[in-house]
C-alpha positions in Angstrom: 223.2 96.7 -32.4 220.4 98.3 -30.4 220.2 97.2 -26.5 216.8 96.5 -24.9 217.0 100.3 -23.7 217.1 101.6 -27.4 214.3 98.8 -27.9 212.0 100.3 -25.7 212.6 103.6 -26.3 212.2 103.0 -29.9 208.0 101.6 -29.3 205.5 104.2 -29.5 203.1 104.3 -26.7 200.4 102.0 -27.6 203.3 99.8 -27.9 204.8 100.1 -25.0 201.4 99.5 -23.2 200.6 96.0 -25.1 204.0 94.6 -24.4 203.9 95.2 -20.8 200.5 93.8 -21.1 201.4 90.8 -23.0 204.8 90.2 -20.9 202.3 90.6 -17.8 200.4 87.2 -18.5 203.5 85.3 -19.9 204.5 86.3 -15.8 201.4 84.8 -14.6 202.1 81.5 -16.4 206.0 81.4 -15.0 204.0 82.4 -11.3 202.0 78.9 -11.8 204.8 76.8 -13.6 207.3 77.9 -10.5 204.4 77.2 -7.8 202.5 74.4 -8.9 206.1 73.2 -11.5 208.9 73.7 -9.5 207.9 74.0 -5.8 205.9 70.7 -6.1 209.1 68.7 -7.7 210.6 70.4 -4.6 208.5 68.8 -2.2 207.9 64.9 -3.9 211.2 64.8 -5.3 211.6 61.3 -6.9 208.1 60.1 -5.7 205.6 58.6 -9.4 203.8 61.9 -8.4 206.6 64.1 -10.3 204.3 63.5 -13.2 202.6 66.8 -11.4 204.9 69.2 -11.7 206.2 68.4 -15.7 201.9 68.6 -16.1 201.3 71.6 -14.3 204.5 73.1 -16.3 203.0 72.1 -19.6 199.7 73.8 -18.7 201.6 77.4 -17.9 202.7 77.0 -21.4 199.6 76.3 -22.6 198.0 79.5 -21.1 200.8 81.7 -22.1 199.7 81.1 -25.6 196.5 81.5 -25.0 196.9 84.8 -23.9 198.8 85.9 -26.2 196.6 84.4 -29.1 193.6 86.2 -26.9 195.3 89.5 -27.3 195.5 89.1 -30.7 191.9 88.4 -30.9 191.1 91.6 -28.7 193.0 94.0 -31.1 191.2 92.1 -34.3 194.5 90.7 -35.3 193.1 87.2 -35.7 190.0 85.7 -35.0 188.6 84.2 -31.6 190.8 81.2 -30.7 187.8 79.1 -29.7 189.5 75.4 -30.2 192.6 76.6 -27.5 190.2 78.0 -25.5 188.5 75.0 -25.3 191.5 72.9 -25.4 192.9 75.0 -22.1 189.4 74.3 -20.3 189.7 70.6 -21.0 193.3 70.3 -20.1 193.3 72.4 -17.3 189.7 70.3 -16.1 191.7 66.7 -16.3 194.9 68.0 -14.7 192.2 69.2 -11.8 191.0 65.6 -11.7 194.2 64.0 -11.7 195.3 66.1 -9.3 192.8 65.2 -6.8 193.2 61.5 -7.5 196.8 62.2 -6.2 195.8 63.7 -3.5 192.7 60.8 -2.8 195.5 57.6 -3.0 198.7 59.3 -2.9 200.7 58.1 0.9 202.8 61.3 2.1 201.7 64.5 3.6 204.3 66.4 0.9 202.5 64.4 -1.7 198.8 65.5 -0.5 200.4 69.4 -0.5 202.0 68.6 -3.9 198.7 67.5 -5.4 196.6 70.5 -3.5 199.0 72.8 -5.0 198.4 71.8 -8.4 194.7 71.3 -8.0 194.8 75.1 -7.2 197.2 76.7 -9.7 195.8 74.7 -13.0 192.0 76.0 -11.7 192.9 79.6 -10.7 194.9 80.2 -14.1 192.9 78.4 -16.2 190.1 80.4 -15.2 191.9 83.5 -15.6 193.2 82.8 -19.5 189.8 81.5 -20.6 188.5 84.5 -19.1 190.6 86.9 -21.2 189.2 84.8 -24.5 185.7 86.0 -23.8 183.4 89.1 -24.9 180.9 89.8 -22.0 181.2 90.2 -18.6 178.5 87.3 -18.2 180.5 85.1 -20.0 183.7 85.7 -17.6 181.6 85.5 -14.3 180.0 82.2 -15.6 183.5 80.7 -16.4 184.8 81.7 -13.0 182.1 80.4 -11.3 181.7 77.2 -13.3 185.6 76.5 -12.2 184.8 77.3 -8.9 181.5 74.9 -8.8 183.6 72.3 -10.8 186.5 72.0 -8.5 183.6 71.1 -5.4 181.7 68.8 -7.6 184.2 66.5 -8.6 186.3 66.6 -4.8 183.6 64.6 -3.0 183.8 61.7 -5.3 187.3 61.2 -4.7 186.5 61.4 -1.4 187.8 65.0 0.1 186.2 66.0 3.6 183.6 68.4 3.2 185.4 71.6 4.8 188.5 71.0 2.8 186.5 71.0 -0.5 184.4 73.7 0.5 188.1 75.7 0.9 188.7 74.5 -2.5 185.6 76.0 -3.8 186.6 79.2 -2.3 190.0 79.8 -3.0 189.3 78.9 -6.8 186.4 81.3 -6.5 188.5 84.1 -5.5 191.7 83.4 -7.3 189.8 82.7 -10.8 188.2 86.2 -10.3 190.9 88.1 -8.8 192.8 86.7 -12.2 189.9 87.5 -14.6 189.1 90.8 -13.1 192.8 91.4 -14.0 192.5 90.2 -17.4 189.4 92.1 -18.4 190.8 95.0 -16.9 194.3 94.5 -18.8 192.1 94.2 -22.0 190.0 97.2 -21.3 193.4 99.5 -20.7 194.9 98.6 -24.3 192.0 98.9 -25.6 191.4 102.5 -24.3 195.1 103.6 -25.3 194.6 102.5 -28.5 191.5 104.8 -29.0 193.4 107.4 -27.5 196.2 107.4 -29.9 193.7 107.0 -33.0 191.7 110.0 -31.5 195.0 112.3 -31.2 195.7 111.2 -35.3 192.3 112.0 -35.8 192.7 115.8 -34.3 195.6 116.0 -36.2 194.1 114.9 -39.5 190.8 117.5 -39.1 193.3 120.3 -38.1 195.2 120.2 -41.8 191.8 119.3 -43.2 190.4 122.8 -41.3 193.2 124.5 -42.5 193.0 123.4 -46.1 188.7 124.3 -45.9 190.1 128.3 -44.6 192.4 128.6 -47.1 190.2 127.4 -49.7 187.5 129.9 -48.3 189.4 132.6 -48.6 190.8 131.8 -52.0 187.6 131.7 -53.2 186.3 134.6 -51.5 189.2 136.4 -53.1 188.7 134.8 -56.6 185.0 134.2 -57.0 184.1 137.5 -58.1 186.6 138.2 -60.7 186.9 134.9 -62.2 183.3 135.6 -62.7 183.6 138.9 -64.5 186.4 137.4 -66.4 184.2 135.0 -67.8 181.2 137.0 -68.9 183.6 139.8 -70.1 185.7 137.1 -72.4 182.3 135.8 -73.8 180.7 139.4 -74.4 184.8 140.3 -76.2 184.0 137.3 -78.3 180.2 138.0 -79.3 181.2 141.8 -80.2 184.5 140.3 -82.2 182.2 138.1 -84.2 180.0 140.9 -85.0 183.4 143.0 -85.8 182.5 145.7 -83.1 185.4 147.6 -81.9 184.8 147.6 -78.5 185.9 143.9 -78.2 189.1 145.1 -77.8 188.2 147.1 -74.6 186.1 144.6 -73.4 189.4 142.5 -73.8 191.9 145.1 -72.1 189.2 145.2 -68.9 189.9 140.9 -68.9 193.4 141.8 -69.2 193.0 144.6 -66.2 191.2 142.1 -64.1 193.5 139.4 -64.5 196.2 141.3 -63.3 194.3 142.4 -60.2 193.2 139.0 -59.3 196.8 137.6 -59.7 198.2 140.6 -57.3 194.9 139.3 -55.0 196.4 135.7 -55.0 200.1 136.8 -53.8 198.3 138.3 -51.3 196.7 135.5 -49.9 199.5 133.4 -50.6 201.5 135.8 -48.7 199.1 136.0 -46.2 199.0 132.5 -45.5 202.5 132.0 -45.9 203.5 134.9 -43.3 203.0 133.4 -39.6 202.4 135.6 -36.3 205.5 134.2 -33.7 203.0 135.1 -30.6 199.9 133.1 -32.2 202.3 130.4 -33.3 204.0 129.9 -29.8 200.3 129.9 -28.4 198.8 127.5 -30.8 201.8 125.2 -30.1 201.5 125.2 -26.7 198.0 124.9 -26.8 198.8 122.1 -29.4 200.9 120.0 -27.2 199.2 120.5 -24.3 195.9 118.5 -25.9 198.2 115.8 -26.9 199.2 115.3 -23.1 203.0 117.4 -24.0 204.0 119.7 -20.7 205.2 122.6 -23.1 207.1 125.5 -21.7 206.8 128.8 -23.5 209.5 131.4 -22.5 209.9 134.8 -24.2 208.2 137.5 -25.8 208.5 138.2 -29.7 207.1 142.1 -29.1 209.2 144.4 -30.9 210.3 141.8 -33.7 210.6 142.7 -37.5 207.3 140.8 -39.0 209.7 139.0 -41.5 211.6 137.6 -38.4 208.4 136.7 -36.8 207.3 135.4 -39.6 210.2 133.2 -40.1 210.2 132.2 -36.2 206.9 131.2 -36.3 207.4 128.1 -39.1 210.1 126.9 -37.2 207.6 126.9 -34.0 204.8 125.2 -36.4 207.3 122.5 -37.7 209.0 122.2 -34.7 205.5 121.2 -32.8 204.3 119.0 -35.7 207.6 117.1 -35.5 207.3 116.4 -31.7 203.6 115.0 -32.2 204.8 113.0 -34.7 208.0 111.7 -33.9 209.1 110.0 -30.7 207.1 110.0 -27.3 207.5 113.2 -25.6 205.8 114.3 -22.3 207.8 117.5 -22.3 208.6 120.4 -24.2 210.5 123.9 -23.9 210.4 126.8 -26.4 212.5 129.4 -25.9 213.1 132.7 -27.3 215.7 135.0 -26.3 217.2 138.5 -28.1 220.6 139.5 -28.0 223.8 140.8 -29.8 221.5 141.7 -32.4 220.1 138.1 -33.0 216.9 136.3 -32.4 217.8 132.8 -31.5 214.0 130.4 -31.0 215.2 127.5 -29.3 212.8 123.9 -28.9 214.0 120.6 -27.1 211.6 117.8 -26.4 212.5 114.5 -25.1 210.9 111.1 -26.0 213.1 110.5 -29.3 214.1 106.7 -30.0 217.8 106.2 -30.2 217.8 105.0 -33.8 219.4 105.8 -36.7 216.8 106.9 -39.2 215.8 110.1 -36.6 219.0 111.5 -37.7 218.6 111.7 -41.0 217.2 115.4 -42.1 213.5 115.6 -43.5 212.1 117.6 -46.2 210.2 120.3 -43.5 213.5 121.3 -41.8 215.0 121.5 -45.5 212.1 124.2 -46.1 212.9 126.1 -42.5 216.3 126.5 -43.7 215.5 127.6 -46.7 213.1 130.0 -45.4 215.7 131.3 -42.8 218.5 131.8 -45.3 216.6 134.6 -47.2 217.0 136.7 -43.3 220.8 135.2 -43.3 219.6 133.1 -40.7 220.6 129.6 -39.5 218.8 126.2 -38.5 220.6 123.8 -36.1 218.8 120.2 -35.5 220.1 116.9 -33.5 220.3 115.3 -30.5 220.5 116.4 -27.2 221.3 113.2 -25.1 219.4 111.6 -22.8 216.8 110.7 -25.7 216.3 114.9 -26.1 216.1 116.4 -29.8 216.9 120.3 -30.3 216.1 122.7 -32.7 217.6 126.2 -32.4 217.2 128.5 -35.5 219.1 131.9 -35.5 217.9 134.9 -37.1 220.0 138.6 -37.4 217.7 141.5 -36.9 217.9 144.6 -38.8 219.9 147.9 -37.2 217.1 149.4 -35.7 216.4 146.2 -33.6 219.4 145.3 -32.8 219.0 146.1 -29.2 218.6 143.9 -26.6 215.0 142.6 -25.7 213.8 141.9 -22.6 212.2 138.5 -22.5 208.5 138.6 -20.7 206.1 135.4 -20.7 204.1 134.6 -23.2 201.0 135.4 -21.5 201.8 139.1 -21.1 202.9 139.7 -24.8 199.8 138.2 -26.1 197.6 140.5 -23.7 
């Protein structure tokens, strides 16, 4: 059974930032249930003015779901909870009343600070929620201010000095905006990871989609021509055949010449395509990782390296790279590649990987690596580090004449 470490770690980042923001408010409703809840049953103790604190209690309640329904609302999970928005304001308005009337007729000094304490918390909060339930910043200044003009308005009828209900005023003033300023700005945060994370999946998407557009250019640059010649050769074999002309049949060995040449054309691109530079790969990763906010650490140089081994090296950098933006949450990663006793070892380790299960279980792109590595008599390793690390170390044995060896310079210097 997975702890609440393994819990976490196993949220992406978004979600990571919308439960602590969530959690966040349901703390702001225990703040006001244990200040104006448990401190004021502390203070009246068995006093008829208990009521406050089980009232006050209910309320924290009460705006904990509102904020979380308001969150909701602010991701378009659910519509705008207009009714508990309204239902908090008019709740938290006649606790405000009540609270006064406590504090107008009650006999006790403990039971005029019980009552003040309440007054305060039910305004302040409810402010606050109700302020995370609106669009415009208009809308949240007006609700602020109405609580604050509210809570002076109705303290002279129930007969609160002057200076005491101007205090009122301004301690709701600034505690129902220090509140909503949080909220807005709580809102604004999510919001802005959110677009974050759907503009990294963007870049993703329109880099395959590049790809795709250059191999397809160069396929058809490749093709274009001959399919064309193909085609009016075939017709002009078939108008001469018609006609019984004998020089159908060359026209027909030319088709057959230039079908051959365009299929040696397309292994080339293919091959072409297929066949990776290490040094451009290790770059492009970096490069890569580093736009998705990834520290990556390039060490090594692949100068000197048979191209098949480069080859090779490089789709284990590509998949390696693709796998850490996809999987997990990493903020760092180190590539490594090191030369000696005749072997090429790459090595990649990233941390961020959720302590689950299903990220051990192989997938089909390091199924292809080691299939691709087993033509050079190479090998794949892939698994856990510890500590929430993954590595990948793939091991390639170099030819005779290479079997020396290799200095390892940085990246930067190879790629000169």
């Amino acid at each position: 059974m997975r702890g609440p470490v393994g819990w976490w770690r196993g949220k992406s980042t978004t979600a990571k930032v919308e439960t602590y923001t969530r959690w966040s408010f349901h703390i702001f409703a225990l703040i006001e249930a244990v200040m104006g809840g448990l401190m004021v049953l502390g203070q009246v103790g068995p006093h008829p003015a208990a009521w406050l604190a089980a009232a006050v209690t209910g309320h924290a309640a009460l705006c904990a779901v509102t904020a979380s329904r308001a969150l909701d609302w602010t991701r378009g999970r659910r519509e705008q909870p207009l009714r508990l928005l309204w239902t908090l304001g008019a709740v938290t308005a006649v606790l405000a009343v009540l609270a006064l009337g406590v504090h107008a007729h009650g006999q006790g000094e403990n039971v005029d600070t019980a009552a003040g304490m309440a007054f305060a918390c039910v305004l302040v909060f409810g402010a606050g929620i109700i302020a995370l339930g609106v669009r415009t910043r208009r809308r949240v200044a007006a609700v602020v201010t109405g609580f604050a003009a509210g809570s002076g308005i109705i303290a002279f009828p129930l007969g609160m000095p002057g200076p005491a209900a101007l205090a009122n005023v301004v301690m709701v003033l600034v505690g129902g905006a220090s509140l909503a300023f949080t909220s807005v700005f709580s809102v604004w945060l999510l919001n802005a990871v959110y677009a974050l994370d759907e503009a990294r999946e963007t870049r993703a998407r329109l880099a395959v989609a590049e790809e795709r557009l250059r191999f397809g250019r160069d396929l058809h640059d490749v093709m274009g021509r001959n399919l064309a010649v193909i085609a009016l050769k075939a017709e002009l074999a078939v108008q001469l055949g018609r006609r019984g002309r004998p020089e159908a049949v060359e026209q027909m060995i030319e088709v057959q010449r230039l079908a051959q040449e365009s299929q040696r054309e397309v292994r080339a691109v293919v091959r072409g395509y297929r066949e990776a530079d290490l040094a451009a790969e290790l770059a492009g990763a970096q490069g890569v990782l580093a736009a998705a906010g990834i520290d990556c650490a390039v060490t090594g140089s692949p100068a000197g390296l048979p191209t098949p081994v480069q080859s090779a090296l490089g789709w284990v950098v590509r998949e390696a790279a693709t796998n850490v933006l996809r999987h997990g949450d990493a903020r760092r990663c180190t590539v490594s590649l090191r030369v000696a006793d005749g072997r090429a070892e790459l090595t990649v380790e990233n941390d961020g990987v959720p302590e689950s299960p299903a990220g051990d279980r192989p997938g089909s792109g390091l199924a292809g690596l080691r299939e691709r590595l087993s033509e050079l008599d190479g090998t794949l390793r892939a698994g856990p580090a510890g500590r929430g690390r993954f590595r990948l170390t793939a091991e390639v044995p170099l030819p005779p004449p290479a079997a020396g060896p290799q200095t390892a310079r940085p990246l930067s210097e190879a790629t000169r």
